[in-house]
BADREN-419690 format. One line per 3 residues: their letters; for each residue x, y, z of N, C-alpha, C, O, CB. Coordinates in Angstrom, 2 decimals, padded with zeros to 5 digits. Glycine has a CB too. Layout:
BEGIN
a) X:Y:Z:X:Y:Z:X:Y:Z:X:Y:Z:X:Y:Z  ... .
END
This chain:
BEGIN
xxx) -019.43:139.54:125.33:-018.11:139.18:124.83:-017.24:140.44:124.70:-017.70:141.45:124.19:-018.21:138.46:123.47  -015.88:140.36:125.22:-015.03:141.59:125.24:-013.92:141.06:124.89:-013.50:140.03:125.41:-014.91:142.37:126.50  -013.28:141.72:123.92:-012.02:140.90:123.16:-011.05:142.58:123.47:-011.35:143.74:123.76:-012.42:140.18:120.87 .
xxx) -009.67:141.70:123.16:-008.38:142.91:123.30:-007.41:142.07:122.27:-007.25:140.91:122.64:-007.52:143.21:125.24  -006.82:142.39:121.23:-005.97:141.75:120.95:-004.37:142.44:121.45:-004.22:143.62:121.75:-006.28:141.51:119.58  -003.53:141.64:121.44:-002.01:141.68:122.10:-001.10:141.92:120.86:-001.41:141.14:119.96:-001.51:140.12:122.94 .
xxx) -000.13:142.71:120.53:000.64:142.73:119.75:001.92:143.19:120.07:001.87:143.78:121.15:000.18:143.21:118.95  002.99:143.17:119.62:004.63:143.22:119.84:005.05:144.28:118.94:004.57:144.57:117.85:005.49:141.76:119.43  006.33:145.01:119.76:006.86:145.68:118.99:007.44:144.68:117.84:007.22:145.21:116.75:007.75:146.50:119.70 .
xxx) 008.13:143.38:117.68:008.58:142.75:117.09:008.85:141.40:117.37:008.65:141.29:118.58:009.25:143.29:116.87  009.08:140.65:117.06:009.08:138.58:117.53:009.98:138.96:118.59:010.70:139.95:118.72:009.99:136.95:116.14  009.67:137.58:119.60:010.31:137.62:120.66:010.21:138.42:122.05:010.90:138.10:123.02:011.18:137.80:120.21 .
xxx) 009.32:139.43:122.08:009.24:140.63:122.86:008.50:139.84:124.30:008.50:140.38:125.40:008.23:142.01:121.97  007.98:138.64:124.06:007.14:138.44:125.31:005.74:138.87:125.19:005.09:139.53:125.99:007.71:139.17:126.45  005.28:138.21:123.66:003.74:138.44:123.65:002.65:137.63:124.36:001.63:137.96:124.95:003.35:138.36:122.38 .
xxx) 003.36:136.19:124.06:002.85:135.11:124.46:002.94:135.02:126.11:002.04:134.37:126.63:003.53:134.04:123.70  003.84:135.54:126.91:004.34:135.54:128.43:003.22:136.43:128.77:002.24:136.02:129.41:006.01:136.16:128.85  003.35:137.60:128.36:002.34:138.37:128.47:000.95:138.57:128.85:000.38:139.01:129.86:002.36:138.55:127.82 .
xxx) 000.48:137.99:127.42:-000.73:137.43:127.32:-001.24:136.77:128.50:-002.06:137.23:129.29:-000.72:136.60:126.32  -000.49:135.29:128.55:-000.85:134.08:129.67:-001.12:134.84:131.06:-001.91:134.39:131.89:000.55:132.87:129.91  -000.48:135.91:131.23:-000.36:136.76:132.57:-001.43:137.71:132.66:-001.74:138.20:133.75:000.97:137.56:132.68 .
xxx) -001.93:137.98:131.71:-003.63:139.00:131.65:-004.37:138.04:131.31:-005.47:138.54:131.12:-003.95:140.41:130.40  -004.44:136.65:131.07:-005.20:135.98:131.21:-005.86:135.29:132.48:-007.04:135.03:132.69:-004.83:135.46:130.57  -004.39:135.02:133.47:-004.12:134.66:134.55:-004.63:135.96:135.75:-005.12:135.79:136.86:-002.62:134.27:134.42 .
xxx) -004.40:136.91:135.23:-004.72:137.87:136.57:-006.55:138.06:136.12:-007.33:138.08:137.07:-003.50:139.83:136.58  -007.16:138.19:134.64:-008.24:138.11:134.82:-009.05:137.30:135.73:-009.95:137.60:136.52:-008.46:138.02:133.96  -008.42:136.07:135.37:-008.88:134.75:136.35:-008.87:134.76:137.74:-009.73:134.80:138.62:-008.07:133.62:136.16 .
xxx) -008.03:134.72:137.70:-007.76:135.54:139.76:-008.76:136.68:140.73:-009.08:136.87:141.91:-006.15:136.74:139.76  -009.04:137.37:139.12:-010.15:138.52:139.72:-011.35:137.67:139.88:-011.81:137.83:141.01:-010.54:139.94:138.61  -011.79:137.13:139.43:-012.83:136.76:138.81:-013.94:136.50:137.23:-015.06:136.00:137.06:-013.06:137.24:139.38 .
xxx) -012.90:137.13:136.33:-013.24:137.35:135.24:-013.20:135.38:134.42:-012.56:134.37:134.73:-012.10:138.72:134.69  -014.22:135.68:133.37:-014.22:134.23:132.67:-012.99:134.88:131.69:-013.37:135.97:131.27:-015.97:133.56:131.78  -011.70:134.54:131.23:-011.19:134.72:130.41:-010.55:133.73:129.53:-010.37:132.65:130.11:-010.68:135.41:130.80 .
xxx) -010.14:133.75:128.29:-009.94:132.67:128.04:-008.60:133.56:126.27:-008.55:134.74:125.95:-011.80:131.57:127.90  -007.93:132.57:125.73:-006.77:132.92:125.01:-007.52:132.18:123.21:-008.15:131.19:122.84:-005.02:131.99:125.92  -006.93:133.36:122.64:-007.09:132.86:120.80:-006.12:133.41:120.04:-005.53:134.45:120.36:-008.53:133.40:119.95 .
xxx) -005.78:132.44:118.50:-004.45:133.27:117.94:-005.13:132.87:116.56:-006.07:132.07:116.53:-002.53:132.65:118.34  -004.69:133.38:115.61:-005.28:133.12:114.29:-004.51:132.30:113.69:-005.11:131.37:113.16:-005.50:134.22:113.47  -003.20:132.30:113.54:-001.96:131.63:113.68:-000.57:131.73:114.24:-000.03:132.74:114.68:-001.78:131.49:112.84 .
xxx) -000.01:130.41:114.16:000.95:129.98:115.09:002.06:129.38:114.43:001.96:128.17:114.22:000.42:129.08:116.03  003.34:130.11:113.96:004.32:128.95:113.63:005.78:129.00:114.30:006.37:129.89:114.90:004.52:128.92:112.07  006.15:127.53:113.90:007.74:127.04:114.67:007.15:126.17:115.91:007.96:125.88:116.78:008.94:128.64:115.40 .
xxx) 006.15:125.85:116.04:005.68:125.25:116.81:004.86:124.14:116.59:003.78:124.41:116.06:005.28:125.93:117.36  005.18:122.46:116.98:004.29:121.52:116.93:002.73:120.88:117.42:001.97:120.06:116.91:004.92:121.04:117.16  002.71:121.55:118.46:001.68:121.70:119.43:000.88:122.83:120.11:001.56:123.81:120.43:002.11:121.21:120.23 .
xxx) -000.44:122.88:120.37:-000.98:124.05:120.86:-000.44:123.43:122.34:-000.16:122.27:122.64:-002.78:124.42:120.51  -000.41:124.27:122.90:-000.50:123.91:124.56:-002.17:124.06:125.17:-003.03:124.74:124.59:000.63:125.20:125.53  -002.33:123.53:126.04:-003.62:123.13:126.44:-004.27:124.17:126.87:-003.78:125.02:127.62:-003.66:122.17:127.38 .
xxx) -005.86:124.19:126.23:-006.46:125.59:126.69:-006.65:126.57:126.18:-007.56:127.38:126.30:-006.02:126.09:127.40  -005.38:126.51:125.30:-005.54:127.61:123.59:-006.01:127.38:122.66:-005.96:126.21:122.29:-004.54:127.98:122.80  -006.66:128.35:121.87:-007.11:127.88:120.24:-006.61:128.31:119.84:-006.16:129.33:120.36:-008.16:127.95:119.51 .
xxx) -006.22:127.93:118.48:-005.26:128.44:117.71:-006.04:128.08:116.75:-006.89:127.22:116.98:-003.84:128.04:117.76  -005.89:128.77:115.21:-006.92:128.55:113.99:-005.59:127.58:112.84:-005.78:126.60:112.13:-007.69:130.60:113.15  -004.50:128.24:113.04:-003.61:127.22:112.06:-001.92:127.18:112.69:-001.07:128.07:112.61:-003.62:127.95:110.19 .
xxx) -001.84:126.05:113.20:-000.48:125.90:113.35:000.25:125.28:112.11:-000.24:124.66:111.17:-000.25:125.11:114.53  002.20:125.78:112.51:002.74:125.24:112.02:004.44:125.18:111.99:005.12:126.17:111.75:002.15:125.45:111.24  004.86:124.15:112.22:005.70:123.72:112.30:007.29:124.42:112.00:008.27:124.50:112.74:005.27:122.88:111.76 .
xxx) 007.09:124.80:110.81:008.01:126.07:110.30:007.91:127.13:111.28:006.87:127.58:111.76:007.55:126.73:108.83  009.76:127.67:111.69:009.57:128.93:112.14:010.08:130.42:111.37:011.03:131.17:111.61:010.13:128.79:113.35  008.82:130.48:110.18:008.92:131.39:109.78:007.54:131.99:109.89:006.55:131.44:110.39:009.53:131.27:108.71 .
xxx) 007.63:133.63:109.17:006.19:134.38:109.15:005.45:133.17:107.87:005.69:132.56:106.83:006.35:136.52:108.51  003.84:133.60:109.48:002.15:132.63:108.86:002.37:132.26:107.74:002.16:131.13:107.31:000.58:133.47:108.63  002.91:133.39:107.03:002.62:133.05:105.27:003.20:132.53:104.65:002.50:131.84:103.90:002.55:133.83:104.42 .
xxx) 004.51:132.42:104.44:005.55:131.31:104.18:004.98:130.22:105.14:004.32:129.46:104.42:007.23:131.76:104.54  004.94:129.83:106.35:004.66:129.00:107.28:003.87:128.17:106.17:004.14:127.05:105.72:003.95:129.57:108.65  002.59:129.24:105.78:001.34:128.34:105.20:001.56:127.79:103.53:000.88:126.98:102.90:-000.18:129.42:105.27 .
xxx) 002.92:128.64:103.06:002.85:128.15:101.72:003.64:126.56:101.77:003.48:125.57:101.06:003.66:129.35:100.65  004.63:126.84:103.05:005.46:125.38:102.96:004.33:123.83:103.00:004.11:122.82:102.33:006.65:125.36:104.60  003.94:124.43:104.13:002.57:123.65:104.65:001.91:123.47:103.03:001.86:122.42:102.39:001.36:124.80:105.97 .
xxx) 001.64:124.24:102.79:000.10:124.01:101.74:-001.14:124.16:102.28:-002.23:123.67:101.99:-000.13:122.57:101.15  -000.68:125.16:103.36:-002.41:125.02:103.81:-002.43:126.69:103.81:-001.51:127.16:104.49:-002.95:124.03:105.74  -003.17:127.52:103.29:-003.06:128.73:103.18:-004.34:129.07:103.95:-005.38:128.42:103.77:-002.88:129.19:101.77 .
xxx) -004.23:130.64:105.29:-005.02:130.64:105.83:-006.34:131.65:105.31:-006.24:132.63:104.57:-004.45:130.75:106.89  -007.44:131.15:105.87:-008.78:132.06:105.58:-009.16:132.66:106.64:-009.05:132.24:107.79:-009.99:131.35:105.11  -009.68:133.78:106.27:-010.08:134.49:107.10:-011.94:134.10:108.06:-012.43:134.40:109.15:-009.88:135.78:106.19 .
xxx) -012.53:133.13:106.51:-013.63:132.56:106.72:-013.89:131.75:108.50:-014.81:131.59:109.30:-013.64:131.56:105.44  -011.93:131.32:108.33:-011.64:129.67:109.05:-011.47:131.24:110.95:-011.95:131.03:112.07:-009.09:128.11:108.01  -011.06:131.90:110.72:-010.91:132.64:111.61:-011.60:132.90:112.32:-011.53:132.61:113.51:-010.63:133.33:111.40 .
xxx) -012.91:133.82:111.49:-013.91:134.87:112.08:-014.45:133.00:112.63:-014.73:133.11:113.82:-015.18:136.34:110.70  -014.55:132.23:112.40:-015.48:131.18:112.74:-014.68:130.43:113.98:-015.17:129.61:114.76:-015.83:130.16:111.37  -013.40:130.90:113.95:-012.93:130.09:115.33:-012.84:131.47:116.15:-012.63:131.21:117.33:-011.22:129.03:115.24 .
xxx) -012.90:132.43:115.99:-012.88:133.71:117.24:-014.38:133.57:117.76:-014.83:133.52:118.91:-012.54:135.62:116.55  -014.76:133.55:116.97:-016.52:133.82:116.97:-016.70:132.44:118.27:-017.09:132.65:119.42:-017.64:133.39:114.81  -016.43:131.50:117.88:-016.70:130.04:119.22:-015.62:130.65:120.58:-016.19:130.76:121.67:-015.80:127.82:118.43 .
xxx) -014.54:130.92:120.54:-014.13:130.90:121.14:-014.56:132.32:122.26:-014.46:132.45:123.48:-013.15:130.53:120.55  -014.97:133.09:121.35:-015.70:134.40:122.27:-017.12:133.82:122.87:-017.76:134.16:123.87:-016.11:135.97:121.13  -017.32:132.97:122.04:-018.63:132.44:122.98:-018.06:131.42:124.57:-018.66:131.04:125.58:-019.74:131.17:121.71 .
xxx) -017.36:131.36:124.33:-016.66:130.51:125.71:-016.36:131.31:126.77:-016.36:130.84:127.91:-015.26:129.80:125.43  -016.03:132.71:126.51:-015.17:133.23:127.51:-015.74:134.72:127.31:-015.83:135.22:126.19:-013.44:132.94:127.27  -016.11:135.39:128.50:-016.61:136.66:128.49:-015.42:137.51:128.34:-015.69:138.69:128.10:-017.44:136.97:129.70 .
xxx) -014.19:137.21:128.42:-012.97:138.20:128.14:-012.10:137.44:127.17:-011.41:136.49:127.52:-012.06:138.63:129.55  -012.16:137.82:126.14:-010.83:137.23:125.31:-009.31:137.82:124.78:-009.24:138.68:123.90:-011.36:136.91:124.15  -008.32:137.34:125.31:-007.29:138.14:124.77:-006.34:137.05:123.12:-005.95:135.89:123.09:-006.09:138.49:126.47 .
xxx) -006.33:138.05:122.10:-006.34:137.30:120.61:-004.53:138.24:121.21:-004.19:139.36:121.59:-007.89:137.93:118.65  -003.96:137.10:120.97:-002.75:137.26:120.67:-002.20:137.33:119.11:-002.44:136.38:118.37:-002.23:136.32:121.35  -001.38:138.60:118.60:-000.90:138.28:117.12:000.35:137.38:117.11:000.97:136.79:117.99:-000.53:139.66:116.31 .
xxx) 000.49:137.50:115.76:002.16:136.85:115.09:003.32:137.91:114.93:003.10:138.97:114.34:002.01:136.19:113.33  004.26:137.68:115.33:005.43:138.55:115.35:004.77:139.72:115.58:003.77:139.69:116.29:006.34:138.57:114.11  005.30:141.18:114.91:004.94:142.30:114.73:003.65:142.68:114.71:002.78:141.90:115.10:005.41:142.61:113.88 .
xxx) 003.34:143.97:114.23:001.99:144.65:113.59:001.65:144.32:112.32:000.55:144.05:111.83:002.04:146.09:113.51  003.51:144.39:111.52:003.41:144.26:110.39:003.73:142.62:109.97:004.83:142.12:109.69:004.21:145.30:109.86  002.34:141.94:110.02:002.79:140.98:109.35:001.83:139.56:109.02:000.99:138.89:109.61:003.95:140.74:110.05 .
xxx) 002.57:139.58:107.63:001.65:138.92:106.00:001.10:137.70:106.77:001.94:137.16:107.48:002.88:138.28:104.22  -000.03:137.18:106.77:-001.25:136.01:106.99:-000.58:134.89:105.88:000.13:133.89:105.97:-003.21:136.64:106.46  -001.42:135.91:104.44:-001.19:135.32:103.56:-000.37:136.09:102.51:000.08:137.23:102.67:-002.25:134.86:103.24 .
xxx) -000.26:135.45:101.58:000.68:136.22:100.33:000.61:135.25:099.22:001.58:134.48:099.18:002.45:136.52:100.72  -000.33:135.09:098.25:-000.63:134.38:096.99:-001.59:135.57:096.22:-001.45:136.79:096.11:-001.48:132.76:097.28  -002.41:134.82:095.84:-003.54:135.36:094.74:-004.41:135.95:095.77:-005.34:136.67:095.43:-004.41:134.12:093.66 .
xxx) -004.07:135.58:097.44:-004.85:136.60:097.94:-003.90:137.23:099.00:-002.76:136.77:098.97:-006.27:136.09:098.50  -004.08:137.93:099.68:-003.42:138.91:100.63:-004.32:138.99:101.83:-005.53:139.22:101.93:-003.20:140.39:099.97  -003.20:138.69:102.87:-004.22:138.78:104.28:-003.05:139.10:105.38:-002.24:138.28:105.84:-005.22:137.04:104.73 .
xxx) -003.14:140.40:105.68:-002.79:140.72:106.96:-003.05:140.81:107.97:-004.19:140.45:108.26:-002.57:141.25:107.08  -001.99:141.45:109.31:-002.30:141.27:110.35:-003.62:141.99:111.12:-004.64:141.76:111.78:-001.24:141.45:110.79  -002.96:142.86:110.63:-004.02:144.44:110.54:-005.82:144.10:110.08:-006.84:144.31:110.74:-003.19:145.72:108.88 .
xxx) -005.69:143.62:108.97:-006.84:143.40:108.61:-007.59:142.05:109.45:-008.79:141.88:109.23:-006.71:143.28:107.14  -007.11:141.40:110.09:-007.24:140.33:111.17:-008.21:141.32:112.36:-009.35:141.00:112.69:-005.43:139.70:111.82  -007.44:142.60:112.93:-007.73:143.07:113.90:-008.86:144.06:113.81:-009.42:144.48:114.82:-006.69:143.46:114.36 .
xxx) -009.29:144.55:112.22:-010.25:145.52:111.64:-011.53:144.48:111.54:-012.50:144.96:112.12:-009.70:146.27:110.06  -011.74:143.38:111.06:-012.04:142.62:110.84:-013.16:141.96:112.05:-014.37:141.75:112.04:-010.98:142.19:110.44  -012.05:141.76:113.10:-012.96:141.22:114.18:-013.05:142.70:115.18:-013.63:142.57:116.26:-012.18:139.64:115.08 .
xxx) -012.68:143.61:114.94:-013.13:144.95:115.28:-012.31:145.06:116.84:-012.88:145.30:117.91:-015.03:145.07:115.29  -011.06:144.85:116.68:-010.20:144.76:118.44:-009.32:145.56:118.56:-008.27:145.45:117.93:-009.35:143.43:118.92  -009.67:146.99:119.79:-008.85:147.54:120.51:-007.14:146.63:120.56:-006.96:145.47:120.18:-009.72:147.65:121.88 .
xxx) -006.20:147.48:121.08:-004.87:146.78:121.35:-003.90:147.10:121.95:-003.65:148.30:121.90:-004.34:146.53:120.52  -002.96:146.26:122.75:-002.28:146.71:123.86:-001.30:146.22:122.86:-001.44:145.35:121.99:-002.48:146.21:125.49  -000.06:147.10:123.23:001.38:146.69:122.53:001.73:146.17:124.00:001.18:146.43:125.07:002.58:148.12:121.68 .
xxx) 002.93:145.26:123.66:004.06:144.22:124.43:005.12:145.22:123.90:005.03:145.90:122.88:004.25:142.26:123.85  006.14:145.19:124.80:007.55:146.08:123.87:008.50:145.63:124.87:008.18:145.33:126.02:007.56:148.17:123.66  009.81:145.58:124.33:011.12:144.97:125.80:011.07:146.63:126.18:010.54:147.64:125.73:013.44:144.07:125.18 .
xxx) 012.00:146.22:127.33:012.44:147.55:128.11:013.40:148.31:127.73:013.50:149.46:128.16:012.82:147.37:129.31  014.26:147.77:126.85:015.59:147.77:126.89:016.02:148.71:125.61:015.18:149.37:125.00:016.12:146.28:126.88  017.18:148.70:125.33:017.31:149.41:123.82:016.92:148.91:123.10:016.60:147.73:122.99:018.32:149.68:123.23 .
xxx) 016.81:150.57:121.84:016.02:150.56:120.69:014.40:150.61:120.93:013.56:151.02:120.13:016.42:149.33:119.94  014.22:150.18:122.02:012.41:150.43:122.65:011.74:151.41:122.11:010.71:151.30:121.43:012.18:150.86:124.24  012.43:152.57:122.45:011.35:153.72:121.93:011.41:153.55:120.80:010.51:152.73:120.60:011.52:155.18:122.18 .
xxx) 012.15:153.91:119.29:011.66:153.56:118.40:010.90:152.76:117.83:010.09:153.04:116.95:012.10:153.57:118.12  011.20:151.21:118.52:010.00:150.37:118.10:008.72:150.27:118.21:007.94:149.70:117.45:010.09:149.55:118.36  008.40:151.11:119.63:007.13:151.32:120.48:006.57:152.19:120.16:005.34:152.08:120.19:007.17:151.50:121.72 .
xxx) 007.09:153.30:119.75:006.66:154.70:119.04:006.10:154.28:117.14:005.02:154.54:116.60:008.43:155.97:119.11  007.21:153.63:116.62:006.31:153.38:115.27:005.29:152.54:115.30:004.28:152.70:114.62:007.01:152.88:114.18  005.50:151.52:116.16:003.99:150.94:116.20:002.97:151.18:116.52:002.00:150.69:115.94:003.80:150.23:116.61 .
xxx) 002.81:152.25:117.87:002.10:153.20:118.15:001.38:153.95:116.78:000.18:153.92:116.51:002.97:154.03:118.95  002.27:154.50:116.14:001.92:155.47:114.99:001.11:154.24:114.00:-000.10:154.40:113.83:003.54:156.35:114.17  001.59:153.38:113.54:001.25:152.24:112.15:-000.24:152.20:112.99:-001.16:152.60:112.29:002.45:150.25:111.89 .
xxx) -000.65:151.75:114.49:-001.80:151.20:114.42:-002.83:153.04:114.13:-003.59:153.28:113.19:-002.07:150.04:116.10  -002.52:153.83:115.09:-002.92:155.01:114.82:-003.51:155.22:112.91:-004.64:155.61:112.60:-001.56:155.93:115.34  -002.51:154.86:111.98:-002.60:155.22:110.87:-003.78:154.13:110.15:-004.42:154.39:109.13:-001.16:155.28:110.34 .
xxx) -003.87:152.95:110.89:-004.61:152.20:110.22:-006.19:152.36:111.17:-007.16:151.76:110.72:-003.82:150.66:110.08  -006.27:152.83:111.90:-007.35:153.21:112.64:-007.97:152.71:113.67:-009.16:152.81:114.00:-008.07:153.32:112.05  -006.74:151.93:114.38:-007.25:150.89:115.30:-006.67:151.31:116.75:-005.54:151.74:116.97:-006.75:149.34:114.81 .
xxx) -007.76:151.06:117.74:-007.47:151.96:118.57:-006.12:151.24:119.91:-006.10:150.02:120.01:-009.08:152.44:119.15  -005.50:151.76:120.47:-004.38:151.59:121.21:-004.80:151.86:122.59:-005.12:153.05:122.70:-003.27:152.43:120.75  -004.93:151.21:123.68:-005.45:150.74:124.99:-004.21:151.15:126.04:-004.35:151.50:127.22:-005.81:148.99:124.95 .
xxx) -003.09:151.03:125.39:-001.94:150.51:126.69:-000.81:150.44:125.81:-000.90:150.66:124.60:-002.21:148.81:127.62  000.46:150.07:126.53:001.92:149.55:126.21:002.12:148.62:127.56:001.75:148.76:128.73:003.23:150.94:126.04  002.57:148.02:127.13:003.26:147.50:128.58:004.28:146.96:128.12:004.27:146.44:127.00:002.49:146.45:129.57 .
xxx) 005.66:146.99:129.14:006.79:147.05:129.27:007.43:145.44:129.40:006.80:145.32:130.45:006.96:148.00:130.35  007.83:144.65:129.32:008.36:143.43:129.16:009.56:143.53:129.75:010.13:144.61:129.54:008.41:142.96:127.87  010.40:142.41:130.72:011.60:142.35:131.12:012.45:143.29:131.63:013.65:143.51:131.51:012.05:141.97:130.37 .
xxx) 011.13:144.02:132.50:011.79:145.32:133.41:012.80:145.20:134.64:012.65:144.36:135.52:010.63:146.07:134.09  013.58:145.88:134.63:014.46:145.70:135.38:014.72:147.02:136.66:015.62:147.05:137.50:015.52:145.41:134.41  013.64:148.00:136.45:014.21:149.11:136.71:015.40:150.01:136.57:015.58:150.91:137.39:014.13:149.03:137.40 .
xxx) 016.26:149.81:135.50:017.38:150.54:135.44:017.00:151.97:134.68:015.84:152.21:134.33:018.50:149.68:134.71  017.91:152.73:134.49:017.76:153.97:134.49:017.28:154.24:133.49:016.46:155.12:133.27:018.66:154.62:134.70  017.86:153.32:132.61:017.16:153.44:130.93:016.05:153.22:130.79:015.51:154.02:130.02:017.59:152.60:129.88 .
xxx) 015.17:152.20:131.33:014.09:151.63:131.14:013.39:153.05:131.46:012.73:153.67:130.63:013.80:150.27:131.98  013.63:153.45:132.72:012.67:154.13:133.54:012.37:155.44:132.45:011.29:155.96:132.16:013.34:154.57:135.22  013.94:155.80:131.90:013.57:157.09:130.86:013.18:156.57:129.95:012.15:157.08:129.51:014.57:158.06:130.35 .
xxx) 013.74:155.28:129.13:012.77:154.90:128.04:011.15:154.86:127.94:010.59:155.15:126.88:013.10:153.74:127.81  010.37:154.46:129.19:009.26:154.72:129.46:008.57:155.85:129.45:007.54:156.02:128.80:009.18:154.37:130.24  009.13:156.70:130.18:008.73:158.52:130.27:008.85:158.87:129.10:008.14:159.84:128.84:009.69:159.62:131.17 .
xxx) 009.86:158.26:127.69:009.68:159.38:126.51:008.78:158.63:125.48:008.30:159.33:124.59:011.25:159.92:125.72  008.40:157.02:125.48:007.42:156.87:125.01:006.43:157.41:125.39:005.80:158.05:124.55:007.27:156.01:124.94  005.93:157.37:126.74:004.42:157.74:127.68:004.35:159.30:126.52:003.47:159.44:125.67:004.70:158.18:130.20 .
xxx) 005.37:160.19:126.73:005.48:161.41:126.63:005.04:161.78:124.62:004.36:162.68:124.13:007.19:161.76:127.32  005.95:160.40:123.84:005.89:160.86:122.62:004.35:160.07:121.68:003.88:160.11:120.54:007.51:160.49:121.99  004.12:159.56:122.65:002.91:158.71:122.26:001.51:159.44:122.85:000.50:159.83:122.26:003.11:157.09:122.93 .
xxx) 001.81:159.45:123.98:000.16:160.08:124.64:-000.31:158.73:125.51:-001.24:158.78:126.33:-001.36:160.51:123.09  000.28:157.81:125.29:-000.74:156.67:125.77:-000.15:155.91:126.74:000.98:155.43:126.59:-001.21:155.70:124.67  -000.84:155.74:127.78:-000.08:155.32:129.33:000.86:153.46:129.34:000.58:152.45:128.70:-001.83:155.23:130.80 .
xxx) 001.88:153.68:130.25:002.14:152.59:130.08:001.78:151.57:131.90:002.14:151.53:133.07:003.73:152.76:129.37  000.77:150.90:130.82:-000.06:150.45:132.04:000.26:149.12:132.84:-000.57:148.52:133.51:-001.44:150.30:131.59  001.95:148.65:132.61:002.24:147.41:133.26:004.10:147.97:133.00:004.78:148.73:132.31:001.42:145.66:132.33 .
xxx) 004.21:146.96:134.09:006.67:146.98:133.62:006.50:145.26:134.32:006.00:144.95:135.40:008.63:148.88:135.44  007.00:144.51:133.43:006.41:143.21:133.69:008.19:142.93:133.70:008.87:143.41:132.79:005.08:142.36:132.40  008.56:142.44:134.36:009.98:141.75:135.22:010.03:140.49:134.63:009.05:139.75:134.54:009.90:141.53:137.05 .
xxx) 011.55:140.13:134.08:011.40:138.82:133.98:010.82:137.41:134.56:011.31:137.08:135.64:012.15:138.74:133.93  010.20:136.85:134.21:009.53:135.95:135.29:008.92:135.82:136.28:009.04:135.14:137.30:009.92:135.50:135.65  007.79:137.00:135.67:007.28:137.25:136.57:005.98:137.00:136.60:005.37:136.87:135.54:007.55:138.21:136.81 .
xxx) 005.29:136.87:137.89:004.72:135.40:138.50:003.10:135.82:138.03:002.19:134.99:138.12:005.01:135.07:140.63  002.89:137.26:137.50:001.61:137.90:137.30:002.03:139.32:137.05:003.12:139.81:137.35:000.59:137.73:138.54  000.95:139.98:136.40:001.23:141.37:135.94:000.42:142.19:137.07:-000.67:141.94:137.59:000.70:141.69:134.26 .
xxx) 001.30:143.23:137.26:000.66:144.11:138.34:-000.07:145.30:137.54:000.36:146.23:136.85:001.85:144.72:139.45  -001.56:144.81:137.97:-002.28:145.92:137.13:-003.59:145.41:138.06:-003.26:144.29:138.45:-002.33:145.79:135.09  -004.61:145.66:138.46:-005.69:145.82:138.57:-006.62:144.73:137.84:-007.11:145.07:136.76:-005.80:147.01:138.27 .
xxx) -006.84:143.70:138.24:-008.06:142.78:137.48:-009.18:144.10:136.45:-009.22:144.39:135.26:-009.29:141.78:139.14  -009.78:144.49:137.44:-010.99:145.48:137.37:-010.21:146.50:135.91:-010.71:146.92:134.87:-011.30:146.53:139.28  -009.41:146.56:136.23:-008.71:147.78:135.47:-008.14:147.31:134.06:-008.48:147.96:133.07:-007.42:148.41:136.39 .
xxx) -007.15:146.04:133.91:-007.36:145.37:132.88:-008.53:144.82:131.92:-008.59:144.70:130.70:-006.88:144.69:133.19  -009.48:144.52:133.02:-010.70:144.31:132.15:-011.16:145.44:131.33:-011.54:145.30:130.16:-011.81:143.93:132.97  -011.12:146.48:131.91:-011.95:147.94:130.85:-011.07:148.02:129.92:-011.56:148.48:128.89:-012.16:149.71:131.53 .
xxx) -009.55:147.67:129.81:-009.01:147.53:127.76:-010.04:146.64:126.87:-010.31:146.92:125.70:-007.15:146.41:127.45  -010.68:145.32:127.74:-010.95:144.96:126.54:-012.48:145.54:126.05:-013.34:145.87:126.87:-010.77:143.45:126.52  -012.67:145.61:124.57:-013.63:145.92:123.77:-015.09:145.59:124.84:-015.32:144.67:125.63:-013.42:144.99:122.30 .
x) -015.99:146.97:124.38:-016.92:146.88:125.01:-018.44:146.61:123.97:-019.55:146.50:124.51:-016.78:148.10:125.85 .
END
């Protein structure tokens, strides 16, 4: 079992597009791969093929999500749906919720994202747009996972366009981070250009 989890500079970035697309090119190689999220909200339905441990309907952050709901999430309910679902699939990519930074739960107990990813012990590729404001977002998140001790695999680039900015925005993350950016994924685009073989060695060994 080899897990990678996926995370965003911030909501919206194209985690989920992402994802489906290193799931999809694993597959293509030959790899068994298969998709998990711990939770999911603003959304009524899993789409087919995914596990998801708690949806919900509200589109706000898990934790509000789960207080509206009344269903507050465990970590018990987690490790026990990653755990099946890694038994299904020799490559798993665990997609997060919004950001790095952000609350599971928030009552009498506390459960973050972070501790989600320490927890089931997963390397991680950031998602980030191309566009402005990038480097800052890509660079502190870089640093937050660094600080919490979890190790960083990749960046890859979302809704590349090749313009001039992107191209330098890329070179001064690569440059202020240390850590390669191992995809520039184009809007709508049909698969990520990266190497089956080569994507596979991010995930956890």
């Amino acid at each position: 079992m080899k897990n990678l989890f996926v995370t965003g500079t911030g909501t919206d970035v194209g985690k989920t597009f992402v994802t489906d697309l290193i799931i999809k090119n694993l597959r293509e190689g030959g790899f068994s791969a298969g998709y998990y999220k711990a939770a999911a909200s603003g959304i009524e339905k899993v789409p087919a093929g995914k596990i998801v441990s708690y949806v919900y309907k509200d589109a706000v952050s898990p934790h509000l999500a789960a207080k509206i709901a009344r269903r507050p999430i465990e970590i018990s309910v987690i490790e026990k749906d990653f755990a099946a679902a890694s038994n299904q699939f020799e490559y798993l990519a665990v997609e997060g919720s919004g950001g790095i930074i952000c609350p599971l739960r928030w009552d009498e107990k506390i459960l973050l994202l972070e501790d989600v990813i320490k927890i089931l012990n997963l390397p991680a590729v950031i998602v980030a747009d191309s566009g402005l404001g990038t480097i800052n977002a890509t660079v502190l998140t870089v640093e937050y996972l660094r600080q919490k001790n979890i190790p960083v695999r990749g960046i890859i680039l979302n809704r590349w366009s090749g313009k001039l900015m992107e191209v330098d925005n890329a070179q001064i993350i690569s440059e202020l981070t240390g850590i390669q950016i191992i995809a520039k994924v184009p809007n709508n685009a049909a698969k990520i250009d990266i190497a089956p073989q080569k994507l596979a060695a991010l995930f956890s060994k």
